[in-house]
C-alpha positions in Angstrom: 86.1 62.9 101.4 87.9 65.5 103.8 85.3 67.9 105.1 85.8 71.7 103.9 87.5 73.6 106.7 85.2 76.5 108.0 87.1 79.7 108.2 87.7 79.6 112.1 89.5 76.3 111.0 91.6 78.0 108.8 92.8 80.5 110.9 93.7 78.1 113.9 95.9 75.9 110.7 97.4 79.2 110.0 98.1 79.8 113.6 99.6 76.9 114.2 101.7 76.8 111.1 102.9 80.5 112.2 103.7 79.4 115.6 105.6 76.3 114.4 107.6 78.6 112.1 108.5 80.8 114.4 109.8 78.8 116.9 112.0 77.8 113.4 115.5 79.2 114.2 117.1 81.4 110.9 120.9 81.1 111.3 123.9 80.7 108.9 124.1 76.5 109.5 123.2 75.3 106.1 125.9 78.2 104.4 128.4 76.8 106.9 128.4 73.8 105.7 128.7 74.8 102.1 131.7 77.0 103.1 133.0 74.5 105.3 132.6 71.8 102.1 135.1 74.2 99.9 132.1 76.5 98.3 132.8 80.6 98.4 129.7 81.9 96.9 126.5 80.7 98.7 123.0 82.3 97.1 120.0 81.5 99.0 116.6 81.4 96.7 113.4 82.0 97.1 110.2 82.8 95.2 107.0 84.8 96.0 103.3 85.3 95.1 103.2 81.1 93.9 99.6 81.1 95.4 98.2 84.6 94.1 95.4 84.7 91.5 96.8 88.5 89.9 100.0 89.2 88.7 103.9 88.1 88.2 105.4 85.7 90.3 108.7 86.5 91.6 111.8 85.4 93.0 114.9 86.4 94.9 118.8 85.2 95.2 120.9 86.6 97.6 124.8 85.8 98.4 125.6 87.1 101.4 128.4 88.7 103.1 129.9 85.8 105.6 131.9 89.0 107.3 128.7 90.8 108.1 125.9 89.6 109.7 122.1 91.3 109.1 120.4 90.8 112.1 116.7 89.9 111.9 116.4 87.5 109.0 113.6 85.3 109.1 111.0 83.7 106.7 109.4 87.1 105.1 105.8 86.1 106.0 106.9 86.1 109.8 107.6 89.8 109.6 105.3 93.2 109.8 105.6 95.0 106.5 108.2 97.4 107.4 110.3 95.6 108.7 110.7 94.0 105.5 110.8 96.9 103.8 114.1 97.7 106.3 115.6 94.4 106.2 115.5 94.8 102.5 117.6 98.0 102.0 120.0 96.2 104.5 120.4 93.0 102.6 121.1 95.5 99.5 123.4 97.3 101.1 125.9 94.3 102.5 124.9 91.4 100.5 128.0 90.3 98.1 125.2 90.3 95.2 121.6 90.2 94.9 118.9 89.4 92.4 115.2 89.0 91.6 113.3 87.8 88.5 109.7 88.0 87.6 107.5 85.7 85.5 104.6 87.3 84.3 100.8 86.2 84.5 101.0 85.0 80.4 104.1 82.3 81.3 102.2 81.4 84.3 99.5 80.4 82.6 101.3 78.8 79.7 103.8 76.5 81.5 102.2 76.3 84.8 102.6 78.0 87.8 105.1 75.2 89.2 107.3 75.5 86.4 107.2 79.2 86.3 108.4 79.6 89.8 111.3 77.6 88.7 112.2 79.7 86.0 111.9 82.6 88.2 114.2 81.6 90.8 117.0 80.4 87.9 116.7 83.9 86.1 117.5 85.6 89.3 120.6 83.3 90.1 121.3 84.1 86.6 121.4 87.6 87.2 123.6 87.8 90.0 127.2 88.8 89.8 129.8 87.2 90.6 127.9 83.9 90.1 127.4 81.4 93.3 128.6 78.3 93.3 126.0 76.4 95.7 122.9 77.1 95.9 120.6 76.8 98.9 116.8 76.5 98.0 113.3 75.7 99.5 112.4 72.3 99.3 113.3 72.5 95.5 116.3 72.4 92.8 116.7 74.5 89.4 118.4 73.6 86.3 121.9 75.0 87.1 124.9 73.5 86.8 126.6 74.3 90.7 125.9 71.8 94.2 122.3 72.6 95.7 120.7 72.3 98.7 117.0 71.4 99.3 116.1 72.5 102.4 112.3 72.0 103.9 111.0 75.3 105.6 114.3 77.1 104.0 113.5 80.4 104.3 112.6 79.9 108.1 116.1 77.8 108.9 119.0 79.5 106.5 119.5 83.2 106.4 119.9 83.5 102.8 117.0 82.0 101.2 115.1 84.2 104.3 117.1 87.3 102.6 116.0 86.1 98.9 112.4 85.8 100.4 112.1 89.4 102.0 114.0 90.7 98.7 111.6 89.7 96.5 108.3 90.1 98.6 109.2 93.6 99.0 109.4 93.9 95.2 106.6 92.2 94.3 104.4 93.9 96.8 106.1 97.3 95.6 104.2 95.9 91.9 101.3 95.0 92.8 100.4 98.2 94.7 101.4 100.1 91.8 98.5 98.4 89.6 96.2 99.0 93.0 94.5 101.8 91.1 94.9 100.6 87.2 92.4 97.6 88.6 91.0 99.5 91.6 87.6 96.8 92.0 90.3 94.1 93.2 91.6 95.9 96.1 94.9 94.7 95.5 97.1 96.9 97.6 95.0 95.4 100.5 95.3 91.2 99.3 98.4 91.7 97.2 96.3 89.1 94.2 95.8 86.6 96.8 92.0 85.3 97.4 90.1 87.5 99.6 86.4 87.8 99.9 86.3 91.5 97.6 88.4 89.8 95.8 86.6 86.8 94.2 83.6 88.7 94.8 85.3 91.1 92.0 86.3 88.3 90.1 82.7 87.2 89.8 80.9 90.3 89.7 83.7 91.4 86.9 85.3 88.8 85.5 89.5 88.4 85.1 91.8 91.7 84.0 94.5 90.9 81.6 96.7 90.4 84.6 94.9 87.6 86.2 96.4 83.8 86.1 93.9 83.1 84.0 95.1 79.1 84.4 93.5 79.6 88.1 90.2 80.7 86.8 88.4 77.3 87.8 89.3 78.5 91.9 87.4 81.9 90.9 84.2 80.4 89.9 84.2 77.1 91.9 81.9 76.7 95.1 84.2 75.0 96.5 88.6 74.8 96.7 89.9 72.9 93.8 91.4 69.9 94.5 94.3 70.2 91.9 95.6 74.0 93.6 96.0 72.6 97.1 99.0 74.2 97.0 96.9 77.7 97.1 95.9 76.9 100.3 99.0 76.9 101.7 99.4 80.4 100.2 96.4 81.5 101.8 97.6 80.6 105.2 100.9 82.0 104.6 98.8 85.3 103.8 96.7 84.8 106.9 99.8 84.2 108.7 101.0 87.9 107.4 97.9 89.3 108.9 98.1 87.4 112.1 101.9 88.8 112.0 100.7 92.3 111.6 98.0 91.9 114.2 100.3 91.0 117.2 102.5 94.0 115.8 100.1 96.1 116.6 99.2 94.4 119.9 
């Protein structure tokens, strides 16, 4: 059995992860290929909020503008909060179309929070206008019918799947802080759904509001991480990694 990590473990995983990331470079490579392979319309994708306990998950499609560049994409957890907030007017402004899609907390819980990702990130290509035809996504494919590209650490290597991810983190963040004081015990503004100690302590002392994953309740009242929902603890240290992000910011 792999011992539990302690929390200092955690944040040195997280640290490591973030410096590895950043050292990640965001450029157009992967889009100029597709271009260079006959494709016009490239749409990076990207989803948010996989890992949090409360709420919608989201994603984000972006086709950018090849004849304009918007400098300062990266992987949205590698940024301070506003300049997210900036970057995402931007990418609104000069992208050639762009797109997010929620799934709410119900779907989530009754096709799984895999498959609901998925079906977040195709509504949003859906949505755009004019439609792409090649897709560039992170380490996954959708049902649609145009060439995609899988790429590991996407939104840290292609410029549009970073613009999808800071597109749609800024909405979904916008959300969640505007339930903040529907569901004050939670201190959601502050963890955005994501485990934190007031957090579960709320979950516990409280129980689940109607909308909590309710498909994640095992993590709420386990002692220990679930062995099934790994994958949340690589949200957690992409949410450490945000703090750690907004620490050196303020340094």
């Amino acid at each position: 059995m792999p011992r539990s990590l302690k929390p200092d473990d955690e944040v040195c995983r997280s640290t490591a992860k973030m410096r590895l990331l950043k050292r990640l470079k965001c450029t157009l490579k992967f889009e100029k290929q597709a271009w260079s392979a006959g494709a016009q319309l490239v749409a990076g994708v990207d989803e948010v909020g996989r890992g949090s306990l409360f709420g919608p998950v989201l994603a984000g499609a972006v086709i950018l503008d090849r004849g304009y560049r918007i400098r300062g994409l990266r992987d949205s957890k590698l940024l301070p909060a506003e300049r997210r907030e900036v970057l995402a007017e931007r990418i609104k402004e000069h992208a050639i179309a762009w797109a997010v899609a929620a799934v709410d907390s119900a779907r989530i819980d009754q096709i799984n929070i895999y498959w609901a990702s998925l079906e977040a990130m195709l509504q949003a290509v859906s949505k755009l206008q004019p439609q792409p035809d090649h897709l560039l996504l992170d380490a996954v494919r959708i049902q649609h019918d145009c060439a995609q590209t899988k790429i590991i650490h996407g939104d840290a290597l292609s410029a549009s799947i970073a613009a999808a991810s800071i597109v749609a983190k800024v909405e979904r963040d916008r959300i969640i802080r505007e339930w903040d004081p529907i569901f004050p015990a939670y201190d959601l503004a502050s963890n955005k759904g994501y485990r934190s100690p007031r957090h579960i302590a709320s979950l516990r002392a409280y129980g689940p509001c109607p909308l909590h994953r309710r498909s994640f309740a095992p993590v709420w009242m386990a002692a220990s991480p679930q062995e099934a929902l790994a994958f949340m603890q690589e949200q957690e240290e992409a949410v450490e990694m945000e703090s750690l992000v907004a620490a050196e910011d303020v340094g």
